[in-house]
C-alpha positions in Angstrom: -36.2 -20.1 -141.2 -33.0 -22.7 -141.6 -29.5 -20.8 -140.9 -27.0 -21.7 -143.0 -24.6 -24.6 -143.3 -21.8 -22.7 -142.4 -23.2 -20.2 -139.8 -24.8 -24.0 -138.1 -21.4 -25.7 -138.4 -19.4 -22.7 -136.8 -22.5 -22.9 -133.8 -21.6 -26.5 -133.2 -18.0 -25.5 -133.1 -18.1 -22.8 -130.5 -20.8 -25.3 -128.5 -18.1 -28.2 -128.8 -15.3 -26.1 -127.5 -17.3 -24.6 -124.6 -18.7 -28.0 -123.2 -14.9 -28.8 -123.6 -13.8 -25.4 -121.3 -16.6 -26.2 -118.8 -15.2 -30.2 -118.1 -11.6 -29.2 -118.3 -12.6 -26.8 -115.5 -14.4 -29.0 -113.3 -12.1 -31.9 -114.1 -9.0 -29.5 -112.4 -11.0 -28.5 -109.9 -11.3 -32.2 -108.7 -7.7 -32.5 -109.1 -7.3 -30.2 -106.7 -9.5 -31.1 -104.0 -7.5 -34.8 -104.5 -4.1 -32.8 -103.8 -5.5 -30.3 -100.8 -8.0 -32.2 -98.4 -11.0 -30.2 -97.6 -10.1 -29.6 -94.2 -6.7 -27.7 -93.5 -4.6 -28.2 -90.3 -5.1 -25.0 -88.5 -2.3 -22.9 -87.6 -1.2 -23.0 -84.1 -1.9 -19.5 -82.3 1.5 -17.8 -81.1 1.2 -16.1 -77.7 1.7 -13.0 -77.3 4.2 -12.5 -74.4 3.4 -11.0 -70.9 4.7 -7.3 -70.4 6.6 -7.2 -67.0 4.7 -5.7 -63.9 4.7 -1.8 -63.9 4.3 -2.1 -59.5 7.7 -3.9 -59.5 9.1 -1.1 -57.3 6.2 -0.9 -55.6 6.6 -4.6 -54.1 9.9 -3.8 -52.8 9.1 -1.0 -51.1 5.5 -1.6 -50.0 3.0 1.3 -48.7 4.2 3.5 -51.5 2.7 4.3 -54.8 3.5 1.9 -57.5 5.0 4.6 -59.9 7.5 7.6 -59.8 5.3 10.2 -60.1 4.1 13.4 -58.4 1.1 14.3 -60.2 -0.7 13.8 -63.3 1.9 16.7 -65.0 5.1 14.8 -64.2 6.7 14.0 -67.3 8.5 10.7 -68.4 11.9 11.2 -68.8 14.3 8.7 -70.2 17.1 7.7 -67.2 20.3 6.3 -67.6 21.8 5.1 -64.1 25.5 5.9 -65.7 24.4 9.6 -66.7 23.0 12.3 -65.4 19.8 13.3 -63.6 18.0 16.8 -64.3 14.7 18.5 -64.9 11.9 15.9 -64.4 13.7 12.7 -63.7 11.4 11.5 -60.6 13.5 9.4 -57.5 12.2 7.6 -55.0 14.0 7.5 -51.9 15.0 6.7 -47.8 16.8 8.8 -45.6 18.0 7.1 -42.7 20.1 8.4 -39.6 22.5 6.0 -37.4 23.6 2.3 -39.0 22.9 0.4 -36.2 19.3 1.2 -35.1 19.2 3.6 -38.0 16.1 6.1 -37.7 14.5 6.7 -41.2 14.3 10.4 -41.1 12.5 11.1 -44.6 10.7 9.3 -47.1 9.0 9.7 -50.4 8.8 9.9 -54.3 10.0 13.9 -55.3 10.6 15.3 -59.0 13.6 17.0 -59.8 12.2 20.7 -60.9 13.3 23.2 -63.6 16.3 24.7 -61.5 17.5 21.0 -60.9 16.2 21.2 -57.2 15.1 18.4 -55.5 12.6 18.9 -52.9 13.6 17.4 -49.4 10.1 17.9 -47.0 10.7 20.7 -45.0 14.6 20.1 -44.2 15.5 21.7 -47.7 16.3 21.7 -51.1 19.1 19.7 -53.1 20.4 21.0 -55.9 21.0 17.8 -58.3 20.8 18.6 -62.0 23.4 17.4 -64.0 24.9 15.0 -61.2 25.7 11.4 -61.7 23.5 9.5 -58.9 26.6 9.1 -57.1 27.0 12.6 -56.5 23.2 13.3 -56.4 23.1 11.4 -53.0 25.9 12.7 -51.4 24.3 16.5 -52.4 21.2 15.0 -50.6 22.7 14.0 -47.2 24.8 17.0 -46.9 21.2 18.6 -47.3 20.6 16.7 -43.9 23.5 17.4 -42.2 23.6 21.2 -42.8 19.6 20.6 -41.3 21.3 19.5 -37.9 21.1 15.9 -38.6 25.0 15.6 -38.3 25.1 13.6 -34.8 25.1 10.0 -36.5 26.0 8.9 -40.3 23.4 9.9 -42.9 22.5 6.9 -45.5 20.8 8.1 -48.6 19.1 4.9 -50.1 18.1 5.6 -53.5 15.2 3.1 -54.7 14.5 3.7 -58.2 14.7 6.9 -60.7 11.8 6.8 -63.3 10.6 3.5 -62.3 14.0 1.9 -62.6 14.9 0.3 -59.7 18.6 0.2 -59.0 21.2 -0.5 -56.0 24.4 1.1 -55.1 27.9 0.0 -55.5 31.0 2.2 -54.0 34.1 1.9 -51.6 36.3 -0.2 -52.8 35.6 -0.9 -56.9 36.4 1.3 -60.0 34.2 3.8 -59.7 31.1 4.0 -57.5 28.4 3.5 -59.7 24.3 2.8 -59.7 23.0 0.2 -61.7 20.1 -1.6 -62.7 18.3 -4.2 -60.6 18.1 -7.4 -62.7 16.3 -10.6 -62.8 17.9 -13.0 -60.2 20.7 -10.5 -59.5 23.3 -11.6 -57.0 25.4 -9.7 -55.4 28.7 -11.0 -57.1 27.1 -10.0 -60.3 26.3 -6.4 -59.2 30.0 -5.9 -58.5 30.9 -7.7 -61.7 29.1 -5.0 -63.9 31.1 -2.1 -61.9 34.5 -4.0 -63.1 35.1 -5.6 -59.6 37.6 -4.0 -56.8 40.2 -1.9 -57.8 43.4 -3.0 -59.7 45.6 -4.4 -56.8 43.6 -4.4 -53.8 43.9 -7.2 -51.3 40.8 -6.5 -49.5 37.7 -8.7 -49.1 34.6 -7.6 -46.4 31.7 -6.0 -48.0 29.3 -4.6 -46.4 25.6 -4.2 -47.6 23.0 -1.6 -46.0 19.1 -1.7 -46.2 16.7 0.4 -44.4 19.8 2.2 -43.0 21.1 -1.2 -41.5 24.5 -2.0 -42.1 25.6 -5.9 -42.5 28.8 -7.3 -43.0 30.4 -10.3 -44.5 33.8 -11.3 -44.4 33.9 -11.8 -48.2 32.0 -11.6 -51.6 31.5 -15.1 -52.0 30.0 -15.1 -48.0 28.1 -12.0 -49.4 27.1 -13.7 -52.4 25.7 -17.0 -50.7 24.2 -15.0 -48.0 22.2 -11.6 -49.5 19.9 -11.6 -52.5 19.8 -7.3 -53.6 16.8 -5.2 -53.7 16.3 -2.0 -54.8 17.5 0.7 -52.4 20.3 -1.8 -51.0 23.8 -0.1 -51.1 26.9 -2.5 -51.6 30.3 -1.3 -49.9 33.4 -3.4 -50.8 35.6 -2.6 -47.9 38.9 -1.0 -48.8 40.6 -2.0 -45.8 39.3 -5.1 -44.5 
């Protein structure tokens, strides 16, 4: 049966314009591959960086754990060396009697409890919560002293306080002060973030004390050249020499 004329002309039509659709298609696709080459550069692959060592503490002060804590229950607390320390801030610490052949009289990693005691062995308790760490140490070697341990100079060396590690800066600078322990720290530096000596002083010795030791230089530069800090280390600027 013959369609008619017009149904077979508007069937050529439509077959006209879709050959037309198809080779406009394939003709842009060709285009394309002509503008983009089949293989693409591949991106480079960005490292990821390296998250600092957790044990850094634990290298300074070897034969102790690598963290601050007690026990699985101890909590991490946030710490601020310029604030205050209280209910669950965990410090790591050395006790040492005499600066010459100093004895170290007690040792260990102890978590400041609900009451804002801090646990001292069996010579006794310190009551720390709410003190500076300034204060905190001086609380904890008057806790040795009222033990009997009041022949020779006490030296509270304070390592670290939730896995910070930090050093001590007093005597003869603004206000005695715990800070950080940074990458490559020297010893000019550490006074440098306490604001240096105080305003008008024409003293220069420091002294620096580790494991209980006390060592002296005849200036911060001689200091400076001479000592590289470590957690636990306490720097002294002299206020009379």
């Amino acid at each position: 049966m013959r369609q008619p004329a017009s149904r077979l002309l508007m069937t050529r039509a439509f077959s006209a314009l879709l050959s037309a659709a198809i080779c406009l298609i394939v003709c842009s696709c060709s285009m394309i591959k002509s503008i983009i080459p089949d293989s693409m550069p591949k991106l480079p692959k960005i490292p990821l960086p390296s998250l600092p060592s957790r044990n850094t503490v634990a290298k300074l002060v070897p034969g102790m754990s690598e963290k601050d804590k007690v026990n699985a229950e101890d909590p991490d607390i946030p710490f601020n060396s310029r604030g205050t320390v209280g209910y669950g801030h965990t410090i790591r610490l050395e006790v040492y009697e005499g600066t010459r052949s100093p004895d170290r009289i007690f040792r260990g990693i102890e978590m400041i409890n609900t009451e804002g005691n801090l646990t001292l062995g069996k010579v006794g308790t310190a009551h720390i919560g709410g003190l500076r760490l300034p204060q905190a140490a001086e609380a904890i070697a008057t806790v040795f002293r009222l033990a009997g341990r009041n022949t020779r100079e006490i030296t509270v060396q304070i390592i670290s306080v939730e896995n910070v590690p930090v050093v001590f800066l007093n005597g003869d600078v603004q206000e005695p002060e715990f800070i950080p322990v940074f990458k490559n720290m020297s010893v000019k530096q550490a006074v440098t973030v306490t604001g240096g000596r105080k305003a008008g002083s024409t003293s220069r010795g420091v002294y620096i004390s580790r494991q209980g030791q006390r060592h002296f230089f005849t200036s911060l530069e001689a200091a400076n050249s001479k000592w590289d800090p470590q957690a636990g280390d306490i720097i002294t600027l002299s206020p009379d020499i």
